[in-house]
C-alpha positions in Angstrom: 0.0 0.0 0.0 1.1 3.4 -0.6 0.8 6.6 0.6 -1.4 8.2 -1.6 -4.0 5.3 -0.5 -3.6 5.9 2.8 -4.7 9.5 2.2 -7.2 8.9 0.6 -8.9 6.8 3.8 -8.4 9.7 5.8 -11.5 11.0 7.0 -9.9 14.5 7.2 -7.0 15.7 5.1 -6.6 19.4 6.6 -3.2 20.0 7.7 -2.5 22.5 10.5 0.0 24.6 10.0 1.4 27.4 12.1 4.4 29.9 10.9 7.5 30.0 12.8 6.6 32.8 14.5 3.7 31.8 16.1 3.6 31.4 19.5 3.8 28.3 21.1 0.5 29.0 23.1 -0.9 29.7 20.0 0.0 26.3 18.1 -0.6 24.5 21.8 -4.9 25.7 21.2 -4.7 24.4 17.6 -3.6 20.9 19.2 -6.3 21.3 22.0 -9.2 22.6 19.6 -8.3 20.4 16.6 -7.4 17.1 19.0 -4.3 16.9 17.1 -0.8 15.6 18.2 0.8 18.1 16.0 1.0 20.9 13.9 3.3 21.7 10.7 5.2 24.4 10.8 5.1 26.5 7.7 5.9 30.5 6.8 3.7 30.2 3.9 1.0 27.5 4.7 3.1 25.2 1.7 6.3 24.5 2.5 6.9 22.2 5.5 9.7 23.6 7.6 9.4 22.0 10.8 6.8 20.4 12.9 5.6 21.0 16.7 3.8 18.4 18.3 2.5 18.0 22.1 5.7 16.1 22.9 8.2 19.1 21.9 5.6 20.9 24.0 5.4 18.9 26.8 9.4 18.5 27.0 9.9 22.4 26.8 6.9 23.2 29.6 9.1 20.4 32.1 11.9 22.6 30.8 11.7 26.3 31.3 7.7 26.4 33.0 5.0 28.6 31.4 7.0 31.1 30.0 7.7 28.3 26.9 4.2 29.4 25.8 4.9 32.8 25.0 8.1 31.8 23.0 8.1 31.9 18.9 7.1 28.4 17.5 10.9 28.1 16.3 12.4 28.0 19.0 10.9 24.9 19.9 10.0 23.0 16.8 11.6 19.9 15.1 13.4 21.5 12.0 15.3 18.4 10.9 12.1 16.6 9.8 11.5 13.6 7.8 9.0 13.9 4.7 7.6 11.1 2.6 5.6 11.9 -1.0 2.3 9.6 -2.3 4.2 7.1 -4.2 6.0 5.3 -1.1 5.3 2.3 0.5 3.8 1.8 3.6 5.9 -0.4 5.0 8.7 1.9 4.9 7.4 4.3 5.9 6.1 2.4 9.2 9.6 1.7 9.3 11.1 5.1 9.3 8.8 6.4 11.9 9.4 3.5 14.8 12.8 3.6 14.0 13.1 7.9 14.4 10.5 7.3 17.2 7.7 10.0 15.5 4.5 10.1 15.2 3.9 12.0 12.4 5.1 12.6 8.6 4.2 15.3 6.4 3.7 14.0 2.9 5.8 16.9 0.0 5.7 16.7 -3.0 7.9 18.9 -5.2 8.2 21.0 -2.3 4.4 20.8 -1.8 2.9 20.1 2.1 0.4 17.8 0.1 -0.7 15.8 3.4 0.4 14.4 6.7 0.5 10.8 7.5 0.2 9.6 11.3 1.6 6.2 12.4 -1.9 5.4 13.7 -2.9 6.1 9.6 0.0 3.5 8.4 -0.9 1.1 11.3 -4.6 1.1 10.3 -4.1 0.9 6.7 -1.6 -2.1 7.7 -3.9 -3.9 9.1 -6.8 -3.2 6.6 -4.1 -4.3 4.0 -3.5 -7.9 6.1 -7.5 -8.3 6.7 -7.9 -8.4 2.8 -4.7 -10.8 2.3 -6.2 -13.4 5.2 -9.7 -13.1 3.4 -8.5 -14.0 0.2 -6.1 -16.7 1.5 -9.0 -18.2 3.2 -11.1 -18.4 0.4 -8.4 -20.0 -1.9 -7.8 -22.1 1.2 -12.1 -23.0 1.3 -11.9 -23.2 -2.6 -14.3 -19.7 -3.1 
Protein backbone atom coordinates (compact mmCIF):
# COMPACT_ATOMS: atom_id res chain seq x y z
CA UNK A 1 0.00 0.00 0.00
CA UNK A 2 1.14 3.42 -0.57
CA UNK A 3 0.81 6.60 0.63
CA UNK A 4 -1.38 8.18 -1.57
CA UNK A 5 -3.96 5.28 -0.47
CA UNK A 6 -3.57 5.95 2.77
CA UNK A 7 -4.73 9.53 2.23
CA UNK A 8 -7.18 8.91 0.58
CA UNK A 9 -8.89 6.80 3.83
CA UNK A 10 -8.39 9.73 5.80
CA UNK A 11 -11.49 11.03 7.04
CA UNK A 12 -9.95 14.48 7.16
CA UNK A 13 -6.99 15.73 5.10
CA UNK A 14 -6.61 19.44 6.57
CA UNK A 15 -3.20 20.02 7.65
CA UNK A 16 -2.49 22.47 10.47
CA UNK A 17 0.02 24.61 10.01
CA UNK A 18 1.38 27.36 12.11
CA UNK A 19 4.36 29.89 10.91
CA UNK A 20 7.51 29.99 12.78
CA UNK A 21 6.57 32.79 14.53
CA UNK A 22 3.65 31.83 16.05
CA UNK A 23 3.64 31.45 19.51
CA UNK A 24 3.82 28.28 21.12
CA UNK A 25 0.54 28.99 23.13
CA UNK A 26 -0.89 29.70 20.03
CA UNK A 27 -0.01 26.25 18.14
CA UNK A 28 -0.63 24.50 21.79
CA UNK A 29 -4.94 25.72 21.16
CA UNK A 30 -4.73 24.36 17.60
CA UNK A 31 -3.56 20.86 19.23
CA UNK A 32 -6.26 21.32 22.02
CA UNK A 33 -9.15 22.55 19.61
CA UNK A 34 -8.26 20.37 16.63
CA UNK A 35 -7.44 17.14 19.04
CA UNK A 36 -4.28 16.90 17.15
CA UNK A 37 -0.82 15.61 18.15
CA UNK A 38 0.84 18.08 15.98
CA UNK A 39 1.02 20.91 13.88
CA UNK A 40 3.30 21.65 10.70
CA UNK A 41 5.17 24.36 10.84
CA UNK A 42 5.05 26.48 7.70
CA UNK A 43 5.94 30.53 6.79
CA UNK A 44 3.66 30.21 3.90
CA UNK A 45 0.98 27.51 4.67
CA UNK A 46 3.08 25.18 1.65
CA UNK A 47 6.34 24.48 2.54
CA UNK A 48 6.94 22.16 5.51
CA UNK A 49 9.67 23.62 7.63
CA UNK A 50 9.38 21.98 10.76
CA UNK A 51 6.85 20.40 12.90
CA UNK A 52 5.59 21.03 16.66
CA UNK A 53 3.77 18.38 18.26
CA UNK A 54 2.54 17.97 22.08
CA UNK A 55 5.69 16.10 22.94
CA UNK A 56 8.17 19.05 21.94
CA UNK A 57 5.62 20.94 24.04
CA UNK A 58 5.38 18.87 26.85
CA UNK A 59 9.44 18.49 26.98
CA UNK A 60 9.86 22.37 26.76
CA UNK A 61 6.92 23.18 29.61
CA UNK A 62 9.07 20.38 32.06
CA UNK A 63 11.89 22.56 30.79
CA UNK A 64 11.69 26.25 31.32
CA UNK A 65 7.74 26.41 33.03
CA UNK A 66 4.97 28.64 31.38
CA UNK A 67 6.96 31.06 30.04
CA UNK A 68 7.70 28.35 26.90
CA UNK A 69 4.19 29.40 25.79
CA UNK A 70 4.87 32.85 24.95
CA UNK A 71 8.13 31.81 23.03
CA UNK A 72 8.14 31.86 18.90
CA UNK A 73 7.14 28.44 17.51
CA UNK A 74 10.87 28.14 16.25
CA UNK A 75 12.42 27.99 19.03
CA UNK A 76 10.86 24.85 19.91
CA UNK A 77 10.00 22.99 16.75
CA UNK A 78 11.61 19.86 15.11
CA UNK A 79 13.44 21.48 12.01
CA UNK A 80 15.26 18.40 10.88
CA UNK A 81 12.13 16.58 9.79
CA UNK A 82 11.51 13.63 7.84
CA UNK A 83 8.96 13.91 4.70
CA UNK A 84 7.55 11.12 2.64
CA UNK A 85 5.60 11.86 -0.96
CA UNK A 86 2.32 9.58 -2.29
CA UNK A 87 4.16 7.07 -4.16
CA UNK A 88 6.04 5.34 -1.14
CA UNK A 89 5.27 2.30 0.54
CA UNK A 90 3.81 1.83 3.65
CA UNK A 91 5.89 -0.36 5.00
CA UNK A 92 8.66 1.92 4.86
CA UNK A 93 7.36 4.27 5.87
CA UNK A 94 6.08 2.42 9.16
CA UNK A 95 9.62 1.67 9.33
CA UNK A 96 11.06 5.08 9.28
CA UNK A 97 8.80 6.44 11.88
CA UNK A 98 9.42 3.54 14.76
CA UNK A 99 12.83 3.64 13.96
CA UNK A 100 13.08 7.87 14.39
CA UNK A 101 10.49 7.33 17.24
CA UNK A 102 7.69 9.97 15.52
CA UNK A 103 4.53 10.15 15.17
CA UNK A 104 3.89 12.00 12.42
CA UNK A 105 5.07 12.57 8.63
CA UNK A 106 4.19 15.29 6.37
CA UNK A 107 3.68 13.99 2.90
CA UNK A 108 5.84 16.86 0.05
CA UNK A 109 5.71 16.65 -3.02
CA UNK A 110 7.85 18.88 -5.19
CA UNK A 111 8.16 20.96 -2.28
CA UNK A 112 4.38 20.84 -1.77
CA UNK A 113 2.87 20.09 2.05
CA UNK A 114 0.38 17.84 0.10
CA UNK A 115 -0.75 15.81 3.40
CA UNK A 116 0.45 14.38 6.69
CA UNK A 117 0.49 10.84 7.47
CA UNK A 118 0.19 9.61 11.31
CA UNK A 119 1.65 6.20 12.43
CA UNK A 120 -1.88 5.41 13.69
CA UNK A 121 -2.88 6.05 9.56
CA UNK A 122 -0.04 3.52 8.36
CA UNK A 123 -0.87 1.11 11.29
CA UNK A 124 -4.60 1.14 10.26
CA UNK A 125 -4.08 0.91 6.73
CA UNK A 126 -1.59 -2.05 7.68
CA UNK A 127 -3.95 -3.85 9.14
CA UNK A 128 -6.81 -3.24 6.61
CA UNK A 129 -4.06 -4.33 3.97
CA UNK A 130 -3.53 -7.93 6.06
CA UNK A 131 -7.48 -8.28 6.73
CA UNK A 132 -7.86 -8.37 2.79
CA UNK A 133 -4.70 -10.79 2.26
CA UNK A 134 -6.16 -13.36 5.18
CA UNK A 135 -9.67 -13.08 3.41
CA UNK A 136 -8.53 -14.01 0.23
CA UNK A 137 -6.15 -16.70 1.53
CA UNK A 138 -9.00 -18.19 3.23
CA UNK A 139 -11.14 -18.42 0.39
CA UNK A 140 -8.39 -20.02 -1.87
CA UNK A 141 -7.83 -22.11 1.17
CA UNK A 142 -12.07 -22.97 1.29
CA UNK A 143 -11.89 -23.23 -2.56
CA UNK A 144 -14.29 -19.74 -3.11
Amino acid sequence: MQVHHILKSKANDVVFTVTPGSLVAEAAKILADKRIGTVVVSPDGITATGVLSERDIVRQLAKHGAACLSAAVSDYMTSRIQTCTRDEEADAILTRMTEGRFRHMPVVEEGKLIGLITIGDVVKARLSELSMEKSALEGMIMGY
